[in-house]
C-alpha positions as CSV (number, residue, x, y, z in Angstrom):
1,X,10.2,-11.7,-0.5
2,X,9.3,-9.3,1.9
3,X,5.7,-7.5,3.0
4,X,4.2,-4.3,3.3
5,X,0.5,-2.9,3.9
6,X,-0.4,0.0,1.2
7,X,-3.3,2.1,1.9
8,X,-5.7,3.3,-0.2
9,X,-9.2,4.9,0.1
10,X,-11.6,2.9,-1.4
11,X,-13.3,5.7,-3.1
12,X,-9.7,6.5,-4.7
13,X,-9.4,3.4,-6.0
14,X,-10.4,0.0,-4.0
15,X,-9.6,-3.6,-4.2
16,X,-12.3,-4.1,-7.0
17,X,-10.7,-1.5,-9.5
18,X,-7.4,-3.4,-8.6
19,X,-9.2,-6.6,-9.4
20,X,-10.7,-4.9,-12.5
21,X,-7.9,-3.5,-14.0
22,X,-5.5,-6.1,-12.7
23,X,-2.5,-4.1,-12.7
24,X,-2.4,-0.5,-11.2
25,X,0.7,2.5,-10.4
26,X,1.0,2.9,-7.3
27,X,1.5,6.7,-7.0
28,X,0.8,9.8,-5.1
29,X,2.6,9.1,-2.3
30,X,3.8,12.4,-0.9
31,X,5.2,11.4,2.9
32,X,9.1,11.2,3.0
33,X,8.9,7.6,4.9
34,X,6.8,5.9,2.8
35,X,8.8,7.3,-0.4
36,X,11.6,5.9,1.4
37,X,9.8,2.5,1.9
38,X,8.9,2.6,-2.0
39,X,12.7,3.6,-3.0
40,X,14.9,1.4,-1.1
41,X,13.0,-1.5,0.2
42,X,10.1,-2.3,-2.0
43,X,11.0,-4.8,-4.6
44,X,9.2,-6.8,-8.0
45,X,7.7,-10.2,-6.2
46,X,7.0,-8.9,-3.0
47,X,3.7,-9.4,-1.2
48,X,0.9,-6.6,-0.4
49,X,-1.8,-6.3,2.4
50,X,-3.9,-3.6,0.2
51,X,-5.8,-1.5,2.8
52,X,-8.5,0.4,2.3
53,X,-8.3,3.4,4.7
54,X,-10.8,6.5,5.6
55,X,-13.7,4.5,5.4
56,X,-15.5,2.6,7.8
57,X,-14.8,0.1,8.8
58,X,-10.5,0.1,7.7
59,X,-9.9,-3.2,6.6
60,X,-7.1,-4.9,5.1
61,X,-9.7,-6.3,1.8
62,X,-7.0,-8.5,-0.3
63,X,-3.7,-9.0,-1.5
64,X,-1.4,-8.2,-4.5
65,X,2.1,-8.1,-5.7
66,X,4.3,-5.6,-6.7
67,X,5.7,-6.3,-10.2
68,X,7.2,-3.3,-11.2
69,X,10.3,-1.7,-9.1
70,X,10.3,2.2,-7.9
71,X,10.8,4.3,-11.0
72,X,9.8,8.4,-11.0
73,X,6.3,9.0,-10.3
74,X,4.9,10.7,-13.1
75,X,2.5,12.5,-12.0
76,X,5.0,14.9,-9.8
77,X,5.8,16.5,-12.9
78,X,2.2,16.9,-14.0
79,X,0.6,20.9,-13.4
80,X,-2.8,19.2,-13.7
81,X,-2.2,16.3,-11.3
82,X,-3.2,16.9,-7.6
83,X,0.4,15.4,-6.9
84,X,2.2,18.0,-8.7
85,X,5.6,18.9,-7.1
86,X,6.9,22.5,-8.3
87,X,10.3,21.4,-6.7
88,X,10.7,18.2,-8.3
89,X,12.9,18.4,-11.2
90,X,13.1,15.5,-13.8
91,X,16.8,14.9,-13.3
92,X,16.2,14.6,-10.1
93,X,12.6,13.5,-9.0
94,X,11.8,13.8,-5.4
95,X,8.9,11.1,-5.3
96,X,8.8,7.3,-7.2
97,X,5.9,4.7,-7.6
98,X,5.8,1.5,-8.1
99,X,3.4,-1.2,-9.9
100,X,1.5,-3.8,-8.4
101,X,-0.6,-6.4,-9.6
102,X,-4.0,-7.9,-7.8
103,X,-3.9,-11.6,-6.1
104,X,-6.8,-11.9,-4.1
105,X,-10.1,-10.2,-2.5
106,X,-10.9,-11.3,0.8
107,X,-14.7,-12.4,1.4
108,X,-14.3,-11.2,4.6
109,X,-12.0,-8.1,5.1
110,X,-9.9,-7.9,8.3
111,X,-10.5,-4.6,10.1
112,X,-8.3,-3.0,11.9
113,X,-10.6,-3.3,15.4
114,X,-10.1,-7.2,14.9
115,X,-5.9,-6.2,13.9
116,X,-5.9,-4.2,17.4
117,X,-7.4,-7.3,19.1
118,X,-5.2,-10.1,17.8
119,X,-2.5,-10.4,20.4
120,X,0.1,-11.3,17.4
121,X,-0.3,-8.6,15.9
122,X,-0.2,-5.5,18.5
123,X,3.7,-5.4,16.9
124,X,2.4,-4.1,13.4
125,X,3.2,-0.5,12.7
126,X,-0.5,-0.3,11.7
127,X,-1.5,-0.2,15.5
128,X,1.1,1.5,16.0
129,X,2.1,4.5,13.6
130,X,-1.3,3.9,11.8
131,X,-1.5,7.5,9.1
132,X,2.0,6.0,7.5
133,X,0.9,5.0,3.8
134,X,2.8,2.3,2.9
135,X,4.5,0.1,5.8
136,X,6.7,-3.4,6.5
137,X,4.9,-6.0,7.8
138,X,6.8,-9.4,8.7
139,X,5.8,-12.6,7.7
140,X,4.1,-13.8,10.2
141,X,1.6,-11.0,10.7
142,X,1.1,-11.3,7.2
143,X,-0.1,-14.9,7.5
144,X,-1.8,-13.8,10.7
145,X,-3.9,-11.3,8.7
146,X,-4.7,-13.6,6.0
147,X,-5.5,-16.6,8.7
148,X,-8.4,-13.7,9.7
149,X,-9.4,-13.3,6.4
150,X,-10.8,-16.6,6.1
C-alpha cells in the first residue's frame, strides 16, 4: 500500500462532501506530473492525506482510500466541462481519474504551518514542491501527519 496527499479546495468539494457522499471521482486533474502519479503509481487500497488547499488555513482534514484504479477521465471529453481537452481523443485519452472512498475526518486538521514545523516532515514534497495536486508521501510522514491530527 502506498500514500499520497490529493488536494482539493474545499469550496470544490471538501472532506464533508467526501464524507457525505462516501465515494467520489477524483478528476480534473490537468498537470502532466500528477496525471502521471494517477496513471502509473496510484493503486485500489492505497491510503490518502485529502488536503484541502486555497483556503486558509491549508490543512490536511482526513483520510480516504482509493478504490477504483486510473481509468479515462470523463470529463476531458465533455464541451461543457471546465476540464474539457479539444486534444484529447477517446482512443487515446490524455488525462485519467481515479475513485476514492472517505475513512476519516480529522477533529483537528493538520495545517501546513504545523507540516513546515515538524522536523520529520521537512522531506514531504508538500514543503517542498507544494502547487503539485496529487503527491507520494512515505509511511512514515503519513503516520506523522495523522500522529498531529489527534
Amino acid at each position: 500500500m502506498a500514500c499520497w496527499l490529493f488536494k482539493s479546495e474545499p469550496d470544490e468539494y471538501s472532506i464533508a462532501d467526501l464524507q457525505r457522499d462516501k465515494t467520489t471521482v477524483w478528476n480534473g486533474i490537468r498537470n502532466y506530473q500528477a496525471r502521471n502519479f494517477l496513471r502509473d503509481e496510484v493503486a485500489v487500497g492505497d491510503e490518502v492525506l485529502f488536503y484541502h488547499s486555497s483556503c486558509k488555513p491549508t490543512a490536511v482534514a482526513g483520510l480516504a482510500k482509493v478504490v477504483r484504479g486510473a481509468y479515462p477521465d470523463p470529463s476531458q471529453f465533455d464541451p461543457s466541462s471546465p476540464y474539457y481537452d479539444a486534444k484529447s481523443k477517446p482512443e487515446a485519452p490524455r488525462w485519467v481519474c481515479v475513485d476514492i472512498a472517505f475513512k476519516a475526518a480529522f477533529k483537528h486538521p493538520v495545517t501546513l504551518d504545523r507540516i513546515k514545523a515538524t522536523p520529520a516532515l521537512s522531506e514531504m514534497l508538500l514543503v517542498k514542491q507544494g502547487r503539485l495536486s496529487i503527491q507520494p508521501v512515505t509511511e512514515d510522514q503519513s503516520k506523522q501527519v495523522q500522529s498531529l491530527a489527534k
